[in-house]
Structure formats: structure tokens, C-alpha cells
Backbone as XML, in Angstrom:
<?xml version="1.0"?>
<chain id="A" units="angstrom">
  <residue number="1" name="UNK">
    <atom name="N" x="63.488" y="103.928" z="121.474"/>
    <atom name="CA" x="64.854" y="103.579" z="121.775"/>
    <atom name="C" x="64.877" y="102.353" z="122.685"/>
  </residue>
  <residue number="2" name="UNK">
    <atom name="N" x="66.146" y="101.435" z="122.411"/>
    <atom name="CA" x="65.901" y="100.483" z="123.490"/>
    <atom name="C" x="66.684" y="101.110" z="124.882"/>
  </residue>
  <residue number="3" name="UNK">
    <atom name="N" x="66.167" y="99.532" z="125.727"/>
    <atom name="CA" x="66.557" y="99.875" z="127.346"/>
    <atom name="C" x="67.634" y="99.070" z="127.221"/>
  </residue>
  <residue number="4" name="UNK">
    <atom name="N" x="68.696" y="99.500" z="127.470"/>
    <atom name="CA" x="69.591" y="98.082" z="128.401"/>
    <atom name="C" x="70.273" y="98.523" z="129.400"/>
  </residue>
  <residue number="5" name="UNK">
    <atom name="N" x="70.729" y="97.754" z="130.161"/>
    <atom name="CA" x="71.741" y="98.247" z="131.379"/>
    <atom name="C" x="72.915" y="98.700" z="131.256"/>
  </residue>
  <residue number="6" name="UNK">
    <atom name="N" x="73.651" y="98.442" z="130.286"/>
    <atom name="CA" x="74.748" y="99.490" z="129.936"/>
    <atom name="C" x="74.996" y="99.861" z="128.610"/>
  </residue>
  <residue number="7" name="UNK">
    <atom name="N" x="74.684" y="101.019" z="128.027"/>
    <atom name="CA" x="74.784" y="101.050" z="126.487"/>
    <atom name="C" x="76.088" y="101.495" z="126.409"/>
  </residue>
  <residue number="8" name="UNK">
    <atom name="N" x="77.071" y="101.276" z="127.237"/>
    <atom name="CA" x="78.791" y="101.525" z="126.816"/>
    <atom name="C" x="79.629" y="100.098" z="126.207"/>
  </residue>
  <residue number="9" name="UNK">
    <atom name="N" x="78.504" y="98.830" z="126.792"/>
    <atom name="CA" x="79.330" y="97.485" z="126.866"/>
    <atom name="C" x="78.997" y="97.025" z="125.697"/>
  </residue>
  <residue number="10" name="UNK">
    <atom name="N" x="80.230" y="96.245" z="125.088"/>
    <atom name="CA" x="79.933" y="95.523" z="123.938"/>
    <atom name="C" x="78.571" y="93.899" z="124.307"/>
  </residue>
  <residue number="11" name="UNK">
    <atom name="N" x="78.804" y="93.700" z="125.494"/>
    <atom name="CA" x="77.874" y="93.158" z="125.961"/>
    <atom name="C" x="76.358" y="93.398" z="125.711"/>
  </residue>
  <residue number="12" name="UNK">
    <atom name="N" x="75.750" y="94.839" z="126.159"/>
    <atom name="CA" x="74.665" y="94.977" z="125.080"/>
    <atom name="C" x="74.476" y="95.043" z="123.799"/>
  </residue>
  <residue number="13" name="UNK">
    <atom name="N" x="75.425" y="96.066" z="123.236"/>
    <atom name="CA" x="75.642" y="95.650" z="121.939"/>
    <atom name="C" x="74.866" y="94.457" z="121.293"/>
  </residue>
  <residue number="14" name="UNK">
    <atom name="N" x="75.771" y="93.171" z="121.998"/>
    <atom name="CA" x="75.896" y="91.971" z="121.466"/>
    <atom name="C" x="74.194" y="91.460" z="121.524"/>
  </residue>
  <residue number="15" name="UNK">
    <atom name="N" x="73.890" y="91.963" z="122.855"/>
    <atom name="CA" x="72.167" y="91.612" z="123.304"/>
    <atom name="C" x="71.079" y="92.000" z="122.637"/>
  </residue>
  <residue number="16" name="UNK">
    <atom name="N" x="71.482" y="93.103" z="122.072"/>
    <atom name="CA" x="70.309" y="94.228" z="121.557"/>
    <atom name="C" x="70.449" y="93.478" z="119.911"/>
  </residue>
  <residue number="17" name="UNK">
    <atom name="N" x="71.631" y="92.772" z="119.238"/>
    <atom name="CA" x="71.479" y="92.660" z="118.030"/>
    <atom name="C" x="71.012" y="91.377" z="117.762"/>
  </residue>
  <residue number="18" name="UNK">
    <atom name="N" x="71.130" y="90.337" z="119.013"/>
    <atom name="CA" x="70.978" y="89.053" z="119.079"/>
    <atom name="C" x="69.051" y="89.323" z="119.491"/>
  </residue>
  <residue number="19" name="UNK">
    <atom name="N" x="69.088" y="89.994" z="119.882"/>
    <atom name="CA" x="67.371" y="90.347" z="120.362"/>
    <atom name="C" x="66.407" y="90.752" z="118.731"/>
  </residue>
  <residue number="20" name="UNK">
    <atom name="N" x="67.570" y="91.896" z="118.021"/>
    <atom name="CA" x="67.268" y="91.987" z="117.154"/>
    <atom name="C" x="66.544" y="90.492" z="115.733"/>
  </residue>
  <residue number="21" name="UNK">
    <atom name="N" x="67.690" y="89.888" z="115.947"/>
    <atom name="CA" x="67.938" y="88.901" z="115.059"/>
    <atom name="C" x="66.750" y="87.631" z="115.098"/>
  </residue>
  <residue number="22" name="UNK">
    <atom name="N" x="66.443" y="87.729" z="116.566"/>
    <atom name="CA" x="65.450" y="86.618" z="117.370"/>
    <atom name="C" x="64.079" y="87.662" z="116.441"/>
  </residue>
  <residue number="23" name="UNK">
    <atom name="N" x="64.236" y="88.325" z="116.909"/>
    <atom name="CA" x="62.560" y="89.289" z="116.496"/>
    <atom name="C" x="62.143" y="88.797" z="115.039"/>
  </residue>
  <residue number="24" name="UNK">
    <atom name="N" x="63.028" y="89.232" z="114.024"/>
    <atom name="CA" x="63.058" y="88.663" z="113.416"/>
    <atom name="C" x="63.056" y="87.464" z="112.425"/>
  </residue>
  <residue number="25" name="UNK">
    <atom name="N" x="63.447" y="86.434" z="113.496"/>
    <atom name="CA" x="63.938" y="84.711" z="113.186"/>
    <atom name="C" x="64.887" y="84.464" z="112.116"/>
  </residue>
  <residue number="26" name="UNK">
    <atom name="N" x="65.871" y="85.886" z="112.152"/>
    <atom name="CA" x="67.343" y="85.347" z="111.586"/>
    <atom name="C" x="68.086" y="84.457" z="110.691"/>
  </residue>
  <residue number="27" name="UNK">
    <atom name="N" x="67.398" y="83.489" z="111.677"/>
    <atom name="CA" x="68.655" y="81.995" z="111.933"/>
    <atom name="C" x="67.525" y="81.147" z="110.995"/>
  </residue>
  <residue number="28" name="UNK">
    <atom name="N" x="66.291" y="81.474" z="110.915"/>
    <atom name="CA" x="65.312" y="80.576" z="110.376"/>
    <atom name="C" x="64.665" y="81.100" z="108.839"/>
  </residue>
  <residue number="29" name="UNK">
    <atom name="N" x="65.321" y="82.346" z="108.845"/>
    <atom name="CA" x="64.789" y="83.078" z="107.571"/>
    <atom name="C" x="65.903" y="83.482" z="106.191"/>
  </residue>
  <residue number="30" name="UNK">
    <atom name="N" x="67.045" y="83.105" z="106.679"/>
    <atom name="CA" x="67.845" y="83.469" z="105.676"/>
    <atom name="C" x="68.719" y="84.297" z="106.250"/>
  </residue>
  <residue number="31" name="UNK">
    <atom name="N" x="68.427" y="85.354" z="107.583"/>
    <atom name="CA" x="69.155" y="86.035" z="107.365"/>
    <atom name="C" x="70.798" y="86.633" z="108.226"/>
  </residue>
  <residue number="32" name="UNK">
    <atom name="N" x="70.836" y="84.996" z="108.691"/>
    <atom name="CA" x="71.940" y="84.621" z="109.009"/>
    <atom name="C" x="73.332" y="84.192" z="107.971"/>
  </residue>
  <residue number="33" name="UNK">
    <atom name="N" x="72.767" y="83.926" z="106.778"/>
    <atom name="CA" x="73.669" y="83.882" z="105.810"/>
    <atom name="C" x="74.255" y="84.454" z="105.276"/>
  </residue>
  <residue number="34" name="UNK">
    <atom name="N" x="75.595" y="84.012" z="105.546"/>
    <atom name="CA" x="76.827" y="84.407" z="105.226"/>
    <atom name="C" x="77.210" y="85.215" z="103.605"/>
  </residue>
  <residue number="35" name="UNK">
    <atom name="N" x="77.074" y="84.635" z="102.667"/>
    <atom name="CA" x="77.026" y="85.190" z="101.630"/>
    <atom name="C" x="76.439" y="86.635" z="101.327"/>
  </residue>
  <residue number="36" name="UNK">
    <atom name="N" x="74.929" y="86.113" z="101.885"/>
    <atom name="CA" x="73.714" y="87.206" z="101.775"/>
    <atom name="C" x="74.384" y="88.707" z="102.666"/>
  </residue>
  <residue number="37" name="UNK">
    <atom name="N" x="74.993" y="88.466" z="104.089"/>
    <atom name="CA" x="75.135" y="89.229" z="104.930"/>
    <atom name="C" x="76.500" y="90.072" z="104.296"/>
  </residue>
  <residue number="38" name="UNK">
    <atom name="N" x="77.371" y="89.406" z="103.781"/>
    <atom name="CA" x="78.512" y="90.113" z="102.974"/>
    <atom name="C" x="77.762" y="90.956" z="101.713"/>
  </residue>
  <residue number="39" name="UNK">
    <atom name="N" x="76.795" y="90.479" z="101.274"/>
    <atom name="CA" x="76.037" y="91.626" z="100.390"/>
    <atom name="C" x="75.839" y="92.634" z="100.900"/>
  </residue>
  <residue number="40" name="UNK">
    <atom name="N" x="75.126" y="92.439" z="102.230"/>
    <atom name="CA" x="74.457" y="94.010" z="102.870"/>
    <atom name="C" x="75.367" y="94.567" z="103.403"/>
  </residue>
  <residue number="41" name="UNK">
    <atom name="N" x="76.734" y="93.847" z="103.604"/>
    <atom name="CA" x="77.759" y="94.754" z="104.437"/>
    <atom name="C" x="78.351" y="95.431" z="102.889"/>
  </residue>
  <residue number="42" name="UNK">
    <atom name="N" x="78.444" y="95.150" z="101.741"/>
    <atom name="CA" x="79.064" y="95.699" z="100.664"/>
    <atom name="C" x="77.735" y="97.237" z="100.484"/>
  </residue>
  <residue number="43" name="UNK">
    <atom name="N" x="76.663" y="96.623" z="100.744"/>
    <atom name="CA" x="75.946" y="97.766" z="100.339"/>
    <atom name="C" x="76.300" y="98.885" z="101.551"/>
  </residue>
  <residue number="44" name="UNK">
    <atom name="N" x="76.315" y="98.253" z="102.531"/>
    <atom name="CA" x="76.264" y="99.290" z="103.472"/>
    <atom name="C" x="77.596" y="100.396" z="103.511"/>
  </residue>
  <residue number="45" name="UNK">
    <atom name="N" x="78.745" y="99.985" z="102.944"/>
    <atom name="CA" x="79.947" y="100.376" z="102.684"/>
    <atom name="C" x="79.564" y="101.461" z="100.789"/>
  </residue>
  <residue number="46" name="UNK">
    <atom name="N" x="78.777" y="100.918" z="100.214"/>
    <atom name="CA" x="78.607" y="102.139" z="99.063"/>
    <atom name="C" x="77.815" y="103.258" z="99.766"/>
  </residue>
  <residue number="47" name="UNK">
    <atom name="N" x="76.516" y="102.946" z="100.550"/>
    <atom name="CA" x="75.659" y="104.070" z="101.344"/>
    <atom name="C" x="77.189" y="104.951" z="102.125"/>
  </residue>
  <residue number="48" name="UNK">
    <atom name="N" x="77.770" y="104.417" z="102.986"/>
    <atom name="CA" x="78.833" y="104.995" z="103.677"/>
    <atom name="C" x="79.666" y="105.749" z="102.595"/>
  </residue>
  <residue number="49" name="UNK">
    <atom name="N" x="79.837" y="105.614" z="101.639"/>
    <atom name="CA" x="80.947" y="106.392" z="100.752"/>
    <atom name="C" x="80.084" y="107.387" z="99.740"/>
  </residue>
  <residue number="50" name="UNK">
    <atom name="N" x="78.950" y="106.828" z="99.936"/>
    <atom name="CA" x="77.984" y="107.918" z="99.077"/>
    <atom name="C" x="78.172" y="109.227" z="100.109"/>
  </residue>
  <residue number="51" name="UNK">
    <atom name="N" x="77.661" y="108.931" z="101.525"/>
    <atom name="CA" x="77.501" y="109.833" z="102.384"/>
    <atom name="C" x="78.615" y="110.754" z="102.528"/>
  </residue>
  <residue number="52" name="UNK">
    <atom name="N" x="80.357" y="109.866" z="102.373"/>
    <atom name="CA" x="81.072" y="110.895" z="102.406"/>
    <atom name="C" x="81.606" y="111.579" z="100.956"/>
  </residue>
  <residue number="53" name="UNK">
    <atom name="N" x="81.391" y="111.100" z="100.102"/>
    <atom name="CA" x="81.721" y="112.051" z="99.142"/>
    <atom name="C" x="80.384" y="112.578" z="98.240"/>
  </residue>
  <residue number="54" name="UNK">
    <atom name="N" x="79.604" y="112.619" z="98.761"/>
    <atom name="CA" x="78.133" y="114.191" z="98.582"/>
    <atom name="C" x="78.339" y="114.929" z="99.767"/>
  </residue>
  <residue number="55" name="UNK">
    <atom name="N" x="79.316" y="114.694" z="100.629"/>
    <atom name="CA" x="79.455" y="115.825" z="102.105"/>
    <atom name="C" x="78.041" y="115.744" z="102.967"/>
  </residue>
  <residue number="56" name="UNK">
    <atom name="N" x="77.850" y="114.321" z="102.653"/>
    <atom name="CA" x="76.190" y="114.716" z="103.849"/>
    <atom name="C" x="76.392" y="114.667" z="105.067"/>
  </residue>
  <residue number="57" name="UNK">
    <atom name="N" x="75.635" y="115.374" z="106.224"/>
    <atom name="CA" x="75.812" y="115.799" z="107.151"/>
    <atom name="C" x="76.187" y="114.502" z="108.176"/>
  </residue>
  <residue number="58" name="UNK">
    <atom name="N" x="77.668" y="114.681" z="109.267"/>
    <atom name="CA" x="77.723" y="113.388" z="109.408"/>
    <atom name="C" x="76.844" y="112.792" z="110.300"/>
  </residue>
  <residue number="59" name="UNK">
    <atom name="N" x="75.561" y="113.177" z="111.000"/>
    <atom name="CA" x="74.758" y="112.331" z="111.356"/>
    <atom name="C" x="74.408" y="111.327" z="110.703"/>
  </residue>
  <residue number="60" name="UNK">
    <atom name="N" x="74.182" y="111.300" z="109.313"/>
    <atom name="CA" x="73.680" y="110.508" z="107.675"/>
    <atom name="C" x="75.295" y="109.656" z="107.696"/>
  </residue>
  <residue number="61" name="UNK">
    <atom name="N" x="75.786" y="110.270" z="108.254"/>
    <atom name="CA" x="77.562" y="109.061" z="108.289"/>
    <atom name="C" x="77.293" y="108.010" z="109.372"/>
  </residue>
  <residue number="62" name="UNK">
    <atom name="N" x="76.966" y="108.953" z="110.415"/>
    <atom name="CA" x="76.886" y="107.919" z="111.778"/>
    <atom name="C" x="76.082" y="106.649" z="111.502"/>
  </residue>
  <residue number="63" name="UNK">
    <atom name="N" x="74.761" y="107.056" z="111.111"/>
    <atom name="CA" x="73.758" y="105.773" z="110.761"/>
    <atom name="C" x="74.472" y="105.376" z="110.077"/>
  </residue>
  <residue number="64" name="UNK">
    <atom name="N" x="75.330" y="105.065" z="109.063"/>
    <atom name="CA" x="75.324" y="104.572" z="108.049"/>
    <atom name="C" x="76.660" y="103.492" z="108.421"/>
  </residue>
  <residue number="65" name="UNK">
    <atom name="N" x="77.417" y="104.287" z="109.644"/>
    <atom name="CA" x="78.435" y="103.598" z="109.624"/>
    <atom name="C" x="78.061" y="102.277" z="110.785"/>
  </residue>
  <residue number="66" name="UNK">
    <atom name="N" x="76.908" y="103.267" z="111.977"/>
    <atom name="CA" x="76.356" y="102.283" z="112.727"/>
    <atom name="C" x="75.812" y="101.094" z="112.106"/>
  </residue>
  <residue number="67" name="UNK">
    <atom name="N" x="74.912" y="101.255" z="110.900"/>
    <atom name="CA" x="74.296" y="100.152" z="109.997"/>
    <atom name="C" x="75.216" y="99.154" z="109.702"/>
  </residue>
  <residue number="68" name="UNK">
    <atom name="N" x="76.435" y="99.887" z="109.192"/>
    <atom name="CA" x="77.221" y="98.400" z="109.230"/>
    <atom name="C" x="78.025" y="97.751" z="110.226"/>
  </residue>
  <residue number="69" name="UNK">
    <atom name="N" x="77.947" y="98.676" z="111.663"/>
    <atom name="CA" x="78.460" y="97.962" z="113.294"/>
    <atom name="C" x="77.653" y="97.176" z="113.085"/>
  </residue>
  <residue number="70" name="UNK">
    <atom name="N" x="76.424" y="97.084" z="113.116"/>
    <atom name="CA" x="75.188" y="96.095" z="113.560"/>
    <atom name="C" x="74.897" y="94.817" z="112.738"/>
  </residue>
  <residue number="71" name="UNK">
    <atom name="N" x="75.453" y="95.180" z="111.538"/>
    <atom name="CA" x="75.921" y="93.929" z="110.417"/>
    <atom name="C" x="77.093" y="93.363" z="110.767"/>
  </residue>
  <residue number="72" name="UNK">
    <atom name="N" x="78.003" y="94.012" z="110.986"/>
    <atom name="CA" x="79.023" y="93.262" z="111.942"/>
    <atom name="C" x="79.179" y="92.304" z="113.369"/>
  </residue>
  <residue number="73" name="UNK">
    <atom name="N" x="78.578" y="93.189" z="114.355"/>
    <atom name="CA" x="78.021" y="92.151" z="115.227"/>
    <atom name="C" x="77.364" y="91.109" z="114.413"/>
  </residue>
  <residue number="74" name="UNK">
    <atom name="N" x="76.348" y="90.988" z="114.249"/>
    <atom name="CA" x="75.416" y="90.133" z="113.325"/>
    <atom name="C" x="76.200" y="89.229" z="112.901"/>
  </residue>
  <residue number="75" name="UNK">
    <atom name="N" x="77.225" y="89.580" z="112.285"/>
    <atom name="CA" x="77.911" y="88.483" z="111.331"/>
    <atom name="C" x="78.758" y="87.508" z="112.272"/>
  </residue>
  <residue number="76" name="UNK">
    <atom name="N" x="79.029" y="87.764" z="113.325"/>
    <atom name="CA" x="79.722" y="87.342" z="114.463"/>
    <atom name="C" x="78.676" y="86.108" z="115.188"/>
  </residue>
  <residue number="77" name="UNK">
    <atom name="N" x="77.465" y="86.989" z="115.731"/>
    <atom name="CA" x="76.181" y="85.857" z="115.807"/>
    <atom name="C" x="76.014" y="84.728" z="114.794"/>
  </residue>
  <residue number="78" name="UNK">
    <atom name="N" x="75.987" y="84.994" z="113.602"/>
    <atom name="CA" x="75.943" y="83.932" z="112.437"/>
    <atom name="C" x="76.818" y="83.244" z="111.978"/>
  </residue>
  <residue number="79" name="UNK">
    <atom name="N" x="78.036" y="83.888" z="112.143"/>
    <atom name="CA" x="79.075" y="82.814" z="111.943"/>
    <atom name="C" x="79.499" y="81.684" z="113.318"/>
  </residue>
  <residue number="80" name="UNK">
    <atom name="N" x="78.894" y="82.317" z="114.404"/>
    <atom name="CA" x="79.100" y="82.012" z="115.797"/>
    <atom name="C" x="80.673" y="81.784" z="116.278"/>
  </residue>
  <residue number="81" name="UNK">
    <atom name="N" x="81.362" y="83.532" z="116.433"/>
    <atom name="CA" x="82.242" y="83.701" z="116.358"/>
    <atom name="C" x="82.199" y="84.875" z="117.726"/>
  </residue>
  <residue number="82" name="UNK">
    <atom name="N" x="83.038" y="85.103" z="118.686"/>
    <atom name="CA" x="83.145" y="86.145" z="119.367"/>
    <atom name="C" x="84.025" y="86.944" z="119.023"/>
  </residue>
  <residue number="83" name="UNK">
    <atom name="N" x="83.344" y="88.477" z="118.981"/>
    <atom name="CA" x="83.773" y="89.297" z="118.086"/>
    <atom name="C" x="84.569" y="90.214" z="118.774"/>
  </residue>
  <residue number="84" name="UNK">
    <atom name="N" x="84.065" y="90.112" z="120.224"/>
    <atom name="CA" x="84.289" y="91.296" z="120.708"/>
    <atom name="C" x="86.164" y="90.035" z="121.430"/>
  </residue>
  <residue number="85" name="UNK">
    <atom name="N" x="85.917" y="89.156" z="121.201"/>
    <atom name="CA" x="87.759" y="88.698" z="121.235"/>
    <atom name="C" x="88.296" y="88.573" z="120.193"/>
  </residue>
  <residue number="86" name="UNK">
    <atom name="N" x="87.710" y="88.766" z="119.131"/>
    <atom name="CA" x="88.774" y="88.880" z="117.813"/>
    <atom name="C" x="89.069" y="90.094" z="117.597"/>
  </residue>
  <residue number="87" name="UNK">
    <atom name="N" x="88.414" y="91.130" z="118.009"/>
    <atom name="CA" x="88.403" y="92.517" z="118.219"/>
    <atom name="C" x="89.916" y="92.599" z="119.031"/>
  </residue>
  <residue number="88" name="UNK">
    <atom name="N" x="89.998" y="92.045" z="119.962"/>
    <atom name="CA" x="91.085" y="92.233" z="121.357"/>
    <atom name="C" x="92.298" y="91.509" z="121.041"/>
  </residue>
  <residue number="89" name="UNK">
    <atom name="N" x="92.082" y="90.475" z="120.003"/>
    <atom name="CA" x="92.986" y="90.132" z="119.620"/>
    <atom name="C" x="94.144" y="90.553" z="118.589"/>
  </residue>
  <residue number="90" name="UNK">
    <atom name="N" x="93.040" y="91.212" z="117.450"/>
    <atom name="CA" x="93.848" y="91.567" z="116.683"/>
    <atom name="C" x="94.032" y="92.951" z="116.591"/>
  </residue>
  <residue number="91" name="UNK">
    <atom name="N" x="93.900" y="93.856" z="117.956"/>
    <atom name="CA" x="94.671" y="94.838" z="118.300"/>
    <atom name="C" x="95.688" y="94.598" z="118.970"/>
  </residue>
  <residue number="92" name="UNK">
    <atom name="N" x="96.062" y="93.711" z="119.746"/>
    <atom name="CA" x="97.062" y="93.315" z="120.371"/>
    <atom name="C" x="98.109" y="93.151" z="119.076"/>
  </residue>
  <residue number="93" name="UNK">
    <atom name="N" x="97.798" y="92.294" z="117.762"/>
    <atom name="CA" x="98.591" y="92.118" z="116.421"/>
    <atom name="C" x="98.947" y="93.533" z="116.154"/>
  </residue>
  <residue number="94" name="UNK">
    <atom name="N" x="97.716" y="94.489" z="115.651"/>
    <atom name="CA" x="98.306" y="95.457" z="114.824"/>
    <atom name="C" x="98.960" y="96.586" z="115.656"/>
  </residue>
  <residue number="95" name="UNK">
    <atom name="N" x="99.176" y="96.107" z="116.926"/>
    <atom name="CA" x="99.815" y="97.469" z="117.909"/>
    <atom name="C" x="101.247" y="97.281" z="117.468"/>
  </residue>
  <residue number="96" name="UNK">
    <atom name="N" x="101.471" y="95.968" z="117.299"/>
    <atom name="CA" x="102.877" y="96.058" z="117.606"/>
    <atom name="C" x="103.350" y="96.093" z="115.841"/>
  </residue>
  <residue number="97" name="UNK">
    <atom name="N" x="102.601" y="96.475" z="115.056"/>
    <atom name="CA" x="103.456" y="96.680" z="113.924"/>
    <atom name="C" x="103.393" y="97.908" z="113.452"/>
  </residue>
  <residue number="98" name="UNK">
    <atom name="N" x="104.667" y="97.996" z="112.726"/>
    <atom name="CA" x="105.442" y="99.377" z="111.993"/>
    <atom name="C" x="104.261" y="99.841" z="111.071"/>
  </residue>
  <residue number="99" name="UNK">
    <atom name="N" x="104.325" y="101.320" z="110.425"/>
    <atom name="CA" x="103.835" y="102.031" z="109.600"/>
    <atom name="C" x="104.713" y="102.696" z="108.760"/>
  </residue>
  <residue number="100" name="UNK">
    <atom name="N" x="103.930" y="103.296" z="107.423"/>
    <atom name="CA" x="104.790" y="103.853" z="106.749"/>
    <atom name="C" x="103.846" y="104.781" z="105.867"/>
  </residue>
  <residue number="101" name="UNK">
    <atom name="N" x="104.644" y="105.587" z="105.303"/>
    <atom name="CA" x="103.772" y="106.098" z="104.339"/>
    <atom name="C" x="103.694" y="105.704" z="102.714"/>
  </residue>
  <residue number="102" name="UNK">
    <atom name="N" x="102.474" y="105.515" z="102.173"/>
    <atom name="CA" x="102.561" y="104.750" z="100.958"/>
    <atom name="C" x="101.780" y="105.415" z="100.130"/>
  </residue>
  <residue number="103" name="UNK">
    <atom name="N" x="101.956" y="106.338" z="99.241"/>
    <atom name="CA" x="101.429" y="107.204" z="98.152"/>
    <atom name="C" x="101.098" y="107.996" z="98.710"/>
  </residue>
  <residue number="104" name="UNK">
    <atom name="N" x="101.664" y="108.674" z="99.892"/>
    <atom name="CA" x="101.061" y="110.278" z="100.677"/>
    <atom name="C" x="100.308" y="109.779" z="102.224"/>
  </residue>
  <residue number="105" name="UNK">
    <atom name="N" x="99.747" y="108.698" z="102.042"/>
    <atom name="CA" x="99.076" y="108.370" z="103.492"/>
    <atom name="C" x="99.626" y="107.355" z="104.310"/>
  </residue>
  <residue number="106" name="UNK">
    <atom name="N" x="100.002" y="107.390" z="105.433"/>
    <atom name="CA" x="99.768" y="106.690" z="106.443"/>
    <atom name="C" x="99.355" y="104.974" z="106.534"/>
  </residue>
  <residue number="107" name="UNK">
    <atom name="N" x="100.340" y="103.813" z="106.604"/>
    <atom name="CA" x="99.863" y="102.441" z="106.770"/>
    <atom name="C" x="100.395" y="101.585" z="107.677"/>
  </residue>
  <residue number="108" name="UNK">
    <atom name="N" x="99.752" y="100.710" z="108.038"/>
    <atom name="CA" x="100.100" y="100.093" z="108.848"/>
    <atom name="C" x="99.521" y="98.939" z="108.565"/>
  </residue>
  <residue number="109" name="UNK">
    <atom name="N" x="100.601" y="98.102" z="108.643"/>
    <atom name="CA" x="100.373" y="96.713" z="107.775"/>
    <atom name="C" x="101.672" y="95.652" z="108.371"/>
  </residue>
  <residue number="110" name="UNK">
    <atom name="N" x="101.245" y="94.237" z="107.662"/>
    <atom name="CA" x="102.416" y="93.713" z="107.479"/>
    <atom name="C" x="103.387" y="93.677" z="106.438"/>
  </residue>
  <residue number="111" name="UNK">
    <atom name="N" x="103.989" y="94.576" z="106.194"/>
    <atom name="CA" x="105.418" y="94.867" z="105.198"/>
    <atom name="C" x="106.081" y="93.712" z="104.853"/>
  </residue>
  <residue number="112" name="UNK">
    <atom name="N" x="106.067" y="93.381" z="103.539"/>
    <atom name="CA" x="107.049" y="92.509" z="103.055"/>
    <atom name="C" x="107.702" y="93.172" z="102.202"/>
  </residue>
  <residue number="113" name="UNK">
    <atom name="N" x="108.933" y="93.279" z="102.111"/>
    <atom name="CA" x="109.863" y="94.150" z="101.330"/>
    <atom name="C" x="110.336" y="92.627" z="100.426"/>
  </residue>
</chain>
């Protein structure tokens, strides 16, 4: 397991994946690319939906959903984008808008009637 000084802050987060990425050489191997990285986030989103509809136990959810936090950060490093303020930002957007229900569930969106 790693060490860091606070595993609550998006701050490590950000350290541990950028540490990750360095170990690797990332930025020098391909696997900073954008295209490529929207692949593994698509895969990582079929593993995630496999997991919930075979009912596997949700530990097998957690990894799976963590796998694609860490592709996310990642993609933030590679696009060289701060994530954790687009994060803050666009909750500040979707707080303040309406919901509704749309075929039985729950949305929240921008409504154009």
C-alpha cells in the first residue's frame, strides 16, 4: 500500500497518480494519450457494468469504479487540466439546477422544453 500524508485529500490523490504515471514514463510512452486513455476509461465503464449486472460482490465494484477514479485523475494530468477545480466548479453549476423525473427516474439536467 502506499504512504502519503493524507489519504482524504484530493491532493494525494493527485500525487500518488502523478507518481504513478512518472514510474511508468506516461508522458513518454503513450500513455498520456488522449484518445488511447478514453479507450481504457470506456473499458473500464463495461468491467463496471459487468460487475453490476452479474451482482458481483461490491468490493469487485469498488476496484472497478476506483480503476476508473485513477483514469480520471490521469486524464486531468494529461490533458493538464485541474480536476479537482473543474470538479468545484461544476458542482457549483449542477446545484443550482431543477430535476425531474424522466421515464420513472430522477434527472437533473439542463431542460430545454
Amino acid at each position: 500500500m502506499m504512504k502519503t500524508d493524507n489519504r482524504d485529500s484530493y491532493a494525494a490523490m493527485l500525487a500518488a497518480v502523478q507518481a504513478f504515471h512518472d514510474k511508468h514514463d506516461f508522458s513518454g510512452q503513450g500513455g498520456e494519450d488522449l484518445t488511447y486513455r478514453m479507450a481504457l476509461m470506456a473499458e473500464e465503464l463495461g468491467e463496471i457494468g459487468a460487475a453490476i449486472t452479474k451482482g458481483k460482490p461490491k468490493e469487485q465494484l469498488a476496484e472497478e469504479v476506483a480503476d476508473l477514479f485513477i483514469l480520471l485523475i490521469g486524464t486531468g494530468i494529461a490533458a493538464d487540466f485541474d480536476l479537482n477545480a473543474a470538479f468545484w466548479q461544476k458542482m457549483e453549476k449542477i446545484m443550482r439546477r431543477e430535476s425531474r423525473m424522466v421515464n420513472g427516474r430522477i434527472r437533473v439536467s439542463e431542460f430545454r422544453d
